[in-house]
C-alpha positions in Angstrom: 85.2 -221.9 153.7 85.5 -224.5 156.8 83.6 -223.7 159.7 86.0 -225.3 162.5 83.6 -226.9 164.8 84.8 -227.5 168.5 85.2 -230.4 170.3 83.1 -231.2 173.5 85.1 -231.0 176.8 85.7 -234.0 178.4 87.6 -234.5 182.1 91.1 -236.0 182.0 93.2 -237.3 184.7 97.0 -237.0 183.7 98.8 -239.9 185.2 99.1 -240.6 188.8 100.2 -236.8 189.9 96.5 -235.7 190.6 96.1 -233.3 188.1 92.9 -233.0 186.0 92.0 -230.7 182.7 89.4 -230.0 181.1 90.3 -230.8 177.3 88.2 -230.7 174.3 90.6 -233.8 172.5 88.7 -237.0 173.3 90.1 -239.9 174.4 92.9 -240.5 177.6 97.0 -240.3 178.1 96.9 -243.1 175.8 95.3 -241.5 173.3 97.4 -239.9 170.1 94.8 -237.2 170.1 95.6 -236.5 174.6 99.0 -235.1 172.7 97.6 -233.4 170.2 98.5 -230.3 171.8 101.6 -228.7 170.9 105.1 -227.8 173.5 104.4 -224.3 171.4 101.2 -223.8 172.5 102.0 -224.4 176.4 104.7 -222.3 176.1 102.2 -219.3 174.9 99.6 -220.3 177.3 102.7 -220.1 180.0 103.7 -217.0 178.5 100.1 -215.1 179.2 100.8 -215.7 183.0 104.2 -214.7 182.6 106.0 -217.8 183.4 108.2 -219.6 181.0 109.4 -223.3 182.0 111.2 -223.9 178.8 113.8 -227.1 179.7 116.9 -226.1 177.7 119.6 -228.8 177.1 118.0 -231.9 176.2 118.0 -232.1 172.5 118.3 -235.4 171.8 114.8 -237.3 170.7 113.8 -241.3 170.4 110.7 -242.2 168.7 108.2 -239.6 168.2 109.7 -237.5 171.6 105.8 -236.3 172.1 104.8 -236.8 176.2 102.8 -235.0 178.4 102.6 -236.3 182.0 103.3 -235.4 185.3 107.3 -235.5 186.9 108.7 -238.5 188.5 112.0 -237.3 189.5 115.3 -238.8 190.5 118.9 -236.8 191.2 121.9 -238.0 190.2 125.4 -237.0 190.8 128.9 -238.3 190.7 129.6 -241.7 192.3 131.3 -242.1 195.7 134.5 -243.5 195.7 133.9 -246.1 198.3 130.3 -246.1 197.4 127.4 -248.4 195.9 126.3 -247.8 192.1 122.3 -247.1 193.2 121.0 -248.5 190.2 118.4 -250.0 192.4 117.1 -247.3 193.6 116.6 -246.2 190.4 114.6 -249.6 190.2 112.3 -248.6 193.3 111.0 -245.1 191.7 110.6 -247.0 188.3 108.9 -249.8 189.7 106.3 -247.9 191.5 105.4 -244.5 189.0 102.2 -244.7 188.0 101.0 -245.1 184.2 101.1 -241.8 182.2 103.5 -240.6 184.0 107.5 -238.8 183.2 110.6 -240.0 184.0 112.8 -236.6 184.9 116.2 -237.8 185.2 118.9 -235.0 186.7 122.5 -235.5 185.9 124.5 -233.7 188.1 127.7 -233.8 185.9 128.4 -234.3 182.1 129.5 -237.9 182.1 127.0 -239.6 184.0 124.4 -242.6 182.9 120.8 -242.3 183.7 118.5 -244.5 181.5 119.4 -247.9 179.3 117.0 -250.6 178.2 116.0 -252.2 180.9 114.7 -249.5 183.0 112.9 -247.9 179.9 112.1 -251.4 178.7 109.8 -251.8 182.1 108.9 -248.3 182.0 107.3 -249.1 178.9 105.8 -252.2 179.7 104.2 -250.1 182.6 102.9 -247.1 180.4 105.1 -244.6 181.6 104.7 -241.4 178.6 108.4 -240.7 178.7 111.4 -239.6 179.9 113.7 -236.7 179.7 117.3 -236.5 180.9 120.2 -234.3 180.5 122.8 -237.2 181.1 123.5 -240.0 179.3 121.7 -243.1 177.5 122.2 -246.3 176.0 120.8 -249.3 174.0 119.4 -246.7 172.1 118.2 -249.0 169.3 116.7 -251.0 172.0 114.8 -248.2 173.6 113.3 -246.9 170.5 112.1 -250.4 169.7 109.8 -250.2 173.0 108.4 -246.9 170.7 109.2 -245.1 174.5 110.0 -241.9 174.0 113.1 -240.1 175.3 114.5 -236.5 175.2 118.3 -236.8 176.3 121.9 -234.7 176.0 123.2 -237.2 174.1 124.1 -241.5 174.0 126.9 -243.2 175.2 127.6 -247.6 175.6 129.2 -246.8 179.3 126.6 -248.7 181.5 124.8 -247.5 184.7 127.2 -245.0 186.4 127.0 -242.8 189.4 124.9 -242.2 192.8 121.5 -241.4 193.2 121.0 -238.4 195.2 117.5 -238.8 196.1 114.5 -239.8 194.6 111.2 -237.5 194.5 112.6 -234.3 194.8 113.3 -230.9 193.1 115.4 -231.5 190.2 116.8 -229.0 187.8 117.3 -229.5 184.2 118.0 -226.5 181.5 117.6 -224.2 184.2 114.1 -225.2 185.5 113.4 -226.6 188.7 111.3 -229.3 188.5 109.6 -230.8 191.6 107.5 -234.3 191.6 104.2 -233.5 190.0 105.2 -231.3 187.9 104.0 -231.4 184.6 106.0 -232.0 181.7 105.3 -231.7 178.1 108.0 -232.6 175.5 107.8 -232.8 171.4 110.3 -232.1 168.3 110.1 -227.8 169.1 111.1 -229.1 172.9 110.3 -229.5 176.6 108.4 -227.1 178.9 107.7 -227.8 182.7 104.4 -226.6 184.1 104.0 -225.9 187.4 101.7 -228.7 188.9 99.7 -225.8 191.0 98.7 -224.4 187.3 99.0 -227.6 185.1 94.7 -227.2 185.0 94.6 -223.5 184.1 97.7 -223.4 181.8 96.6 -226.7 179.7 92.9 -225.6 179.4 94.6 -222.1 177.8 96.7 -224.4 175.5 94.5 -226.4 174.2 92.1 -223.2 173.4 95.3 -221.8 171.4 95.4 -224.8 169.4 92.5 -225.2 168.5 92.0 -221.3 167.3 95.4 -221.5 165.6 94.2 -224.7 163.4 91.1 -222.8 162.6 93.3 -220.1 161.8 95.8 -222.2 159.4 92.3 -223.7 157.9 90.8 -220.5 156.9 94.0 -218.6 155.8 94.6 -221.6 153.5 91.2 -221.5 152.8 91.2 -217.8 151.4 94.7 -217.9 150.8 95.8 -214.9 153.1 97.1 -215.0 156.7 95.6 -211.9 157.9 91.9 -212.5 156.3 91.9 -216.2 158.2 93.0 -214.5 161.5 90.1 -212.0 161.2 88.0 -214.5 160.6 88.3 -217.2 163.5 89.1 -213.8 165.5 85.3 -212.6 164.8 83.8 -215.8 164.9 85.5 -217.7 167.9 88.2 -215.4 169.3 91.5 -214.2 168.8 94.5 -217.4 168.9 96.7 -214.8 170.6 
């Protein structure tokens, strides 16, 4: 019968947007084991304070689509008529965000291009986690080559095309509203936004849910029975829910 024994808690700083967990996975953001935890596992976690946060729309994934960072947000909407393509604006946010941290890139309108190679090439190159978008993408081979993951609506070869709207501010995606700092966690179940002012609580919860639930898939497989592994783990180190 496994035992399950728990990692030691280490303090992590995610990214440049000041927030800081207390997680038993060892290692950093550039760890595999940082995003270990699962979008399911926020989402219950988010759920026990009666918040949701799920980002619906985005379905599309490059590469692994696993990221957990904080928000670096930048609005989008149709171009002017007389007006500029801001593509380096776009440049700007990219070339400053901080390592470890989420590109959240809000489309208003369904044919407009927010991410190609070359800004997710350098956002690569500068350890960004990700990015998630509910407009358009291209060079998609390209991207997936930098292995920088992307959740997006869909691809499309049209370059570069409308007007940025502003650039660290409250952005909505799937119904959420997310502000700069935010954190976001993405992987193949989805996306889910966590309020920056609880990223510490909520993340502490989630990783105490995953960890229980693996002990709980370990000892149901263990004695072959779902509800004798949950009374175990329950007795021994808590209930996962």
């Amino acid at each position: 019968m496994p035992t399950g024994t728990r990692q030691p808690s280490r303090t992590i700083a995610l990214g440049g947007g000041g927030v800081v967990i207390e997680t038993p996975n060892p290692g950093g953001p550039d760890s595999p084991l940082f995003a270990a935890v699962g979008v399911a596992s926020v989402v219950d976690a988010m759920a026990e304070r009666g918040a949701d946060g799920i980002i619906e729309g985005p379905r599309s994934i490059l590469g692994s689509g696993v990221f957990i960072g904080p928000a670096v947000t930048i609005r989008f909407g149709e171009p002017a008529p007389d007006g500029p393509q801001d593509a380096q604006e776009v440049w700007k946010v990219v070339d400053g965000a901080a390592a470890g941290s989420v590109l959240v890139l809000a489309a208003d309108g369904d044919e407009i291009s927010t991410l190609g190679g070359v800004t997710a090439g350098t956002a690569a190159a500068r350890r960004l986690a990700g990015a998630l978008t509910n407009g358009l993408i291209r060079d998609t081979d390209e991207i997936e080559g930098y292995g920088f993951p992307v959740r997006y609506r869909r691809a499309h070869p049209r370059a570069f095309r409308g007007s940025c709207r502003g650039t660290g501010v409250p952005v909505l995606i799937g119904g959420v509203e997310i502000s700069p700092g935010d954190l976001i966690v993405s992987d193949r179940d989805g996306a889910v936004r966590v309020p920056r002012a609880d990223a510490a609580a909520v993340m502490e919860r989630a990783y105490a849910i995953e960890n229980l639930e693996r002990l709980w898939v370990d000892h149901a497989r263990a004695y072959r029975s779902i509800a004798a592994g949950y009374q175990e783990v329950a007795r021994r180190f808590g209930s996962p829910h």
